[in-house]
C-alpha positions as CSV (number, residue, x, y, z in Angstrom):
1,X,21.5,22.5,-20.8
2,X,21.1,25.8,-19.3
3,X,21.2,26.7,-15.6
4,X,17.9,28.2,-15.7
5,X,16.2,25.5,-17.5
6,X,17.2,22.8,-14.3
7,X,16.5,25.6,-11.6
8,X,12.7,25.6,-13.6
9,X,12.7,21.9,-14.0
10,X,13.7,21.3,-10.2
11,X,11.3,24.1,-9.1
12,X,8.4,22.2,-10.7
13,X,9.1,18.9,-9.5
14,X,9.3,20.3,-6.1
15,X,6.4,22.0,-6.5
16,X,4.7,18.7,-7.7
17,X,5.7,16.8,-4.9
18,X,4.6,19.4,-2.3
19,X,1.6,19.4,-3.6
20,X,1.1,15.7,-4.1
21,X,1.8,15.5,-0.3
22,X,-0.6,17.8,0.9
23,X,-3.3,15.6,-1.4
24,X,-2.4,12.2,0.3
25,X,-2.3,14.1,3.8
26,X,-5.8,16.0,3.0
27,X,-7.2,12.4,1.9
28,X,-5.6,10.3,5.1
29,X,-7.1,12.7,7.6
30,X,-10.6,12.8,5.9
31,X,-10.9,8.8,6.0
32,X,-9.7,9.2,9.3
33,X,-12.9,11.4,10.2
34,X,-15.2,9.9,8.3
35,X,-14.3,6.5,10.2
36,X,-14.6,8.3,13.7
37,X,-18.2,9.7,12.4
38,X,-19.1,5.8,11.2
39,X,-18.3,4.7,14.4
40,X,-20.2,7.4,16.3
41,X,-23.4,6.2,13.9
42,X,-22.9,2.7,14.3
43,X,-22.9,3.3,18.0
44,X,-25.8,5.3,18.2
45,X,-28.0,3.0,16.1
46,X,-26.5,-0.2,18.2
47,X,-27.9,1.5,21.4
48,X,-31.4,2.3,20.3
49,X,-31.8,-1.2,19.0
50,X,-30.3,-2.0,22.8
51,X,-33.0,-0.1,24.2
52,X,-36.2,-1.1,22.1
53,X,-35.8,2.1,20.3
54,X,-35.9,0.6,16.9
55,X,-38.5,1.3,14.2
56,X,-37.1,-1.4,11.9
């Protein structure tokens, strides 16, 4: 095989695998925030049903 041709093939995996992680890191911090902002709700609607606030 030709020098070039592994440089290209190693130069695409790479470039695969960057990208791949910045997809799993992009997707871990998101469920992260989305957790925080369930909590925060849950929270909020657990306190107005402490308080008689309910409408249910």
């Amino acid at each position: 095989m030709d020098a070039a041709l592994l440089w290209q093939i190693g130069g695409q995996i790479a470039a695969a695998l960057i990208a791949y992680g910045a997809v799993r890191a992009d997707l871990r911090n998101m469920r992260e925030r989305l957790a925080k902002i369930e909590d925060r709700f849950n929270q909020h609607i657990e306190k107005g049903l402490n308080h008689g606030n309910s409408q249910a």
